[in-house]
C-alpha positions as CSV (number, residue, x, y, z in Angstrom):
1,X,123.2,111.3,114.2
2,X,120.8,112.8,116.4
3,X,122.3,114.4,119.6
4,X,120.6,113.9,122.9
5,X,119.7,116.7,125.3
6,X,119.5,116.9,128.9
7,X,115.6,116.6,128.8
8,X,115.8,113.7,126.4
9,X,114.7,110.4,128.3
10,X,116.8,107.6,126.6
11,X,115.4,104.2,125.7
12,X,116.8,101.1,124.9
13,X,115.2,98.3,122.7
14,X,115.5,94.6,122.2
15,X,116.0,94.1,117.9
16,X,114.9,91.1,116.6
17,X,117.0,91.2,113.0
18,X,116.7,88.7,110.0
19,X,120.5,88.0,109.2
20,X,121.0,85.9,106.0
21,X,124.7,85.9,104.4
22,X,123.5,85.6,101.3
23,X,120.8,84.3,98.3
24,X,122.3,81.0,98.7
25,X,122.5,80.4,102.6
26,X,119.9,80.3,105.0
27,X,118.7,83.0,107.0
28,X,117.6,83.2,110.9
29,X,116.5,86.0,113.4
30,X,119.2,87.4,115.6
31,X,118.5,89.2,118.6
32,X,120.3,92.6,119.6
33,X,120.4,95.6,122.3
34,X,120.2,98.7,121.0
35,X,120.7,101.0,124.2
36,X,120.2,104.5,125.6
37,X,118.9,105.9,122.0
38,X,118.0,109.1,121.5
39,X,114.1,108.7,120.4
40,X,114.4,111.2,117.9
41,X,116.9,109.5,116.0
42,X,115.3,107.2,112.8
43,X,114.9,103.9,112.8
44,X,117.7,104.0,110.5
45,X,120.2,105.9,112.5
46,X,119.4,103.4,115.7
47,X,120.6,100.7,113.1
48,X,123.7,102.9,112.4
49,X,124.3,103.2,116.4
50,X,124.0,98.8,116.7
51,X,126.4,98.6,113.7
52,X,129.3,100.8,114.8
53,X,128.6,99.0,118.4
54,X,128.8,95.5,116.2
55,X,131.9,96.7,114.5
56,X,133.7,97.7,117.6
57,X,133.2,93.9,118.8
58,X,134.9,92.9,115.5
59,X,131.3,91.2,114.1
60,X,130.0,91.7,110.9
61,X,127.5,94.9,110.8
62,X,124.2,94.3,109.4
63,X,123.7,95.0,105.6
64,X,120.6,97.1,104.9
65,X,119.9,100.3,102.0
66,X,119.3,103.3,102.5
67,X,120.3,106.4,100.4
68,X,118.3,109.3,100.2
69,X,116.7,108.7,104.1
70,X,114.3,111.6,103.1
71,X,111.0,109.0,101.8
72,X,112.1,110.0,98.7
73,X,114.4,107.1,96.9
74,X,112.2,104.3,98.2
75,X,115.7,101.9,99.0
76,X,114.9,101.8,102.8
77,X,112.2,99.0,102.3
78,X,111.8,97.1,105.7
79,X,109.0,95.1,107.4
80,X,108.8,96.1,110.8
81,X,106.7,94.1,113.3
82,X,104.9,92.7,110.6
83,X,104.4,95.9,108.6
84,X,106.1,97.1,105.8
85,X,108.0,100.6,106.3
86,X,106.4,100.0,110.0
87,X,103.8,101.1,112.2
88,X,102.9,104.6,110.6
89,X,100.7,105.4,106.9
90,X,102.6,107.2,104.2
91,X,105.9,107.1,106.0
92,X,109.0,105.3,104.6
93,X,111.0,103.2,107.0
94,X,113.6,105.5,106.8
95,X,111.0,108.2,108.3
96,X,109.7,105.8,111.3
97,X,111.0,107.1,114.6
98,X,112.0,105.7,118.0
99,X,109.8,107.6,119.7
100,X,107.0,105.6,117.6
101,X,108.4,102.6,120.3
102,X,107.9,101.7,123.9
103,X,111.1,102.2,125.8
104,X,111.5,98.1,126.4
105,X,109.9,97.4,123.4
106,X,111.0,94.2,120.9
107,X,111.3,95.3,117.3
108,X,111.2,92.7,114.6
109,X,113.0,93.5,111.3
110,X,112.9,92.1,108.3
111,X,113.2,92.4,104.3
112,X,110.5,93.0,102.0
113,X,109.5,89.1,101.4
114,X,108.5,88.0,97.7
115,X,109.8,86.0,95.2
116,X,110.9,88.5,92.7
117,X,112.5,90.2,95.3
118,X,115.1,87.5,96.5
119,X,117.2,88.5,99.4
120,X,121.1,89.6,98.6
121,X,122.1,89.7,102.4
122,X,120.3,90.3,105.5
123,X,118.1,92.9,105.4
124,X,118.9,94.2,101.2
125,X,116.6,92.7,98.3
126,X,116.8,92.9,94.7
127,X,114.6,94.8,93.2
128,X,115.7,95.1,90.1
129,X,112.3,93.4,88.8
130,X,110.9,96.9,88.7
131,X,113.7,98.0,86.9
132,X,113.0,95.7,84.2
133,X,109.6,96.7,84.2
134,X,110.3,100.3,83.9
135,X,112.2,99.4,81.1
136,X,109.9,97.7,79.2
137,X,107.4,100.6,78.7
138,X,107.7,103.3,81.3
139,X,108.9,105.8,78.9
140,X,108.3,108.2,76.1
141,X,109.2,108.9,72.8
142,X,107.7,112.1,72.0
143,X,110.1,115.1,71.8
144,X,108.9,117.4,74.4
145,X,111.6,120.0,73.8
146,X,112.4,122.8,77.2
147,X,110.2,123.0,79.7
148,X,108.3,125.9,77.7
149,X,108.0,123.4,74.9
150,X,106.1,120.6,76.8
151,X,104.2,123.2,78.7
152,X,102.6,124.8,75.8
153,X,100.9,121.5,75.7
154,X,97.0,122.1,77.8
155,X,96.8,119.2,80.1
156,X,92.9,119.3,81.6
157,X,93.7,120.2,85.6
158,X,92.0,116.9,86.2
159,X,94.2,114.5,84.3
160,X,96.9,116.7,85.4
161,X,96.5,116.4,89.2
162,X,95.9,112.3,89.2
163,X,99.3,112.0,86.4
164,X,100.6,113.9,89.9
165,X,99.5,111.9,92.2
166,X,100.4,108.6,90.5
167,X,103.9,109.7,89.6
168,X,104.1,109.9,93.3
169,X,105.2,106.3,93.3
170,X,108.8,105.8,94.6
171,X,109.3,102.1,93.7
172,X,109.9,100.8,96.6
173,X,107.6,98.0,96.6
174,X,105.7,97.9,99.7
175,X,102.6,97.5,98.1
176,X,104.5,93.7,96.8
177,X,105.6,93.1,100.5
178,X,102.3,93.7,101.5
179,X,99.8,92.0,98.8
180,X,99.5,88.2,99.9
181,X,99.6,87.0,96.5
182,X,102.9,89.5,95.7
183,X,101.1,91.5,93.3
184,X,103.0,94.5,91.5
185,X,99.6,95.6,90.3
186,X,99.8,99.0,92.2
187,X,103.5,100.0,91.6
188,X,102.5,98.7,87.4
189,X,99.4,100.8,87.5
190,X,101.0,104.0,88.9
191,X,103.7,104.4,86.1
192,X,101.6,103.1,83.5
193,X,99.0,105.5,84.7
194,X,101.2,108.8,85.2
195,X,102.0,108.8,81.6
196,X,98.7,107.6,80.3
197,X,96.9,110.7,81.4
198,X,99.5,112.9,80.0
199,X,99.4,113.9,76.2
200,X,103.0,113.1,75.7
201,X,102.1,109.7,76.9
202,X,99.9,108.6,74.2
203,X,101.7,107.5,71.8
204,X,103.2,104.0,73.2
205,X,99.5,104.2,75.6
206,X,98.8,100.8,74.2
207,X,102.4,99.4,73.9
208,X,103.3,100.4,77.3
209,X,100.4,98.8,79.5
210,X,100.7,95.0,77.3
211,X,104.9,95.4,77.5
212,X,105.0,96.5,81.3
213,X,102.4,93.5,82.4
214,X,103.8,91.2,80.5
215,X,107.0,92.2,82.0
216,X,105.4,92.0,85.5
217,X,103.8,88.5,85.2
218,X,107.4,87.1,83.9
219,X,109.0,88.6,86.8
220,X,106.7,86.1,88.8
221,X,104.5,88.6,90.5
222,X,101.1,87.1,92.0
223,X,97.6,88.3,90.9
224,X,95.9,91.4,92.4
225,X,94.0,90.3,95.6
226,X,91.7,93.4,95.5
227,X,91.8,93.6,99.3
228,X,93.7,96.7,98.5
229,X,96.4,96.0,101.5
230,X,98.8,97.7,98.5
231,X,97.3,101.0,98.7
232,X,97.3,101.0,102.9
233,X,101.0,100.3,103.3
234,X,102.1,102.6,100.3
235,X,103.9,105.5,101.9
236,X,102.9,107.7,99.2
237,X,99.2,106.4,99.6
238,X,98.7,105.8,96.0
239,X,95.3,105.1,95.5
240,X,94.4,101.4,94.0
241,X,91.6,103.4,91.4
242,X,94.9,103.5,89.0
243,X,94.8,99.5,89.7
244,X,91.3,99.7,87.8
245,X,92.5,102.1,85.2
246,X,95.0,100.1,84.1
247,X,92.9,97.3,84.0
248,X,90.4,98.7,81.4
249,X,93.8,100.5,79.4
250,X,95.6,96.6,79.2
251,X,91.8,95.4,77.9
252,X,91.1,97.9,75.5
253,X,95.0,97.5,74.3
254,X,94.3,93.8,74.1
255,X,90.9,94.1,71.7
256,X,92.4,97.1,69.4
257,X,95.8,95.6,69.0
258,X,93.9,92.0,68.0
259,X,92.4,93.8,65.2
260,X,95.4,96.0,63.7
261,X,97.8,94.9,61.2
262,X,100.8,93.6,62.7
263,X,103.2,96.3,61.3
264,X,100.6,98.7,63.5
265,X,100.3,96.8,66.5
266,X,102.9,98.6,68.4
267,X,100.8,101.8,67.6
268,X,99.2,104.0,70.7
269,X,95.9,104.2,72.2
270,X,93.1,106.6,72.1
């Protein structure tokens, strides 16, 4: 908890919070006070302040995750007034700050809202949508041995930097929250992507992009808008270029694997 000083000016704010008991009950807004905060403490900590002040009344605190609270992990996923993660780029809402509101200000907070990511209670979803998708291709097989090993491997610096960037992707599907269709094509493209640019990676190139959007489209994720709204509220700022990428890597997957043997067809790509 962040400890105020004498020059700290406190503020207070009026919470607007979507409480929902669970997938099977209906949910409403609930309005709080959340009083004389330092503004240096997280949004996160301000909602640690409110529940040990809800606790203390004997009411039931208000369920939201968190875990690493370093825009790391990704498990802080909120919409805040209307945004997700909240007013700042390339932040996670674990990294928005009180002093980023108005002393008086109203603060609307909600979970990330999509289909495939039904609400467990109040403010949690499930995302274990991506999880399944992870699982379905987001992997190699190729024995890599140490660290010297898979380094001995020349990676051309530009292939290297954009695997980089696009491994940057934490999973914590704001670009879904986002995309008014709930399209996963930007969290999809990024891991297919990362390891598509990589040696190591071609082996299941082709496997991987039909297994993980297959997986995706079960899952009930929309169709890619292209307004790119995914890109602007990642907090990692993944670019939606890897959206195109992937794109031509499920097409050319789909032509060359229409035309192999099936006993080859879970063979890689070029």
């Amino acid at each position: 908890m962040v400890a105020a000083t004498a020059s700290t000016k406190l503020i207070s704010v009026r919470l607007r919070v979507w409480r929902q008991a669970g997938p099977e009950h209906a949910g409403k807004f609930v309005v709080y006070q959340a009083l004389n905060l330092n503004p240096n403490m997280s949004l996160l900590e301000m909602l640690d302040v409110v529940n040990d002040d809800l606790e203390r009344r004997g009411e039931e605190p208000i369920a939201f995750a968190h875990d690493c609270r370093e825009g790391i992990c990704g498990t802080c996923s909120l919409v805040i007034d209307g945004k997700p993660h909240g007013p700042h780029r390339a932040v996670a809402s674990c990294q928005t700050y009180m002093r980023s509101f108005e002393d008086g200000a109203t603060i609307t907070i909600e979970p990330f809202r999509a289909r495939p990511f039904p609400v467990v209670k109040d403010l949690i979803t499930d995302r274990s949508a991506f999880d399944r998708i992870q699982q379905s291709g987001g992997f190699i097989t190729a024995r890599t041995g140490s660290a010297c090993d898979a380094n001995a491997t020349p990676v051309p610096k530009g292939d290297a930097e954009l695997a980089m960037d696009a491994a940057q992707c934490i999973g914590c599907g704001a670009c879904v929250a986002a995309c008014k269709n709930a399209s996963a094509m930007l969290f999809v493209a990024a891991k297919v992507s990362h390891l598509g640019l990589v040696p190591q990676g071609q082996a299941e190139r082709d496997r991987r992009v039909l297994a993980m959007v297959k997986t995706m489209d079960a899952a009930g994720f929309g169709n890619c808008s292209n307004q790119y709204e995914c890109s602007a509220a990642c907090p990692k700022l993944i670019s939606h270029d890897f959206i195109a990428r992937m794109n031509r890597d499920y097409l050319g997957a789909t032509l060359r694997t229409a035309f192999q043997p099936e006993s080859a067809s879970a063979g890689g790509g070029a």
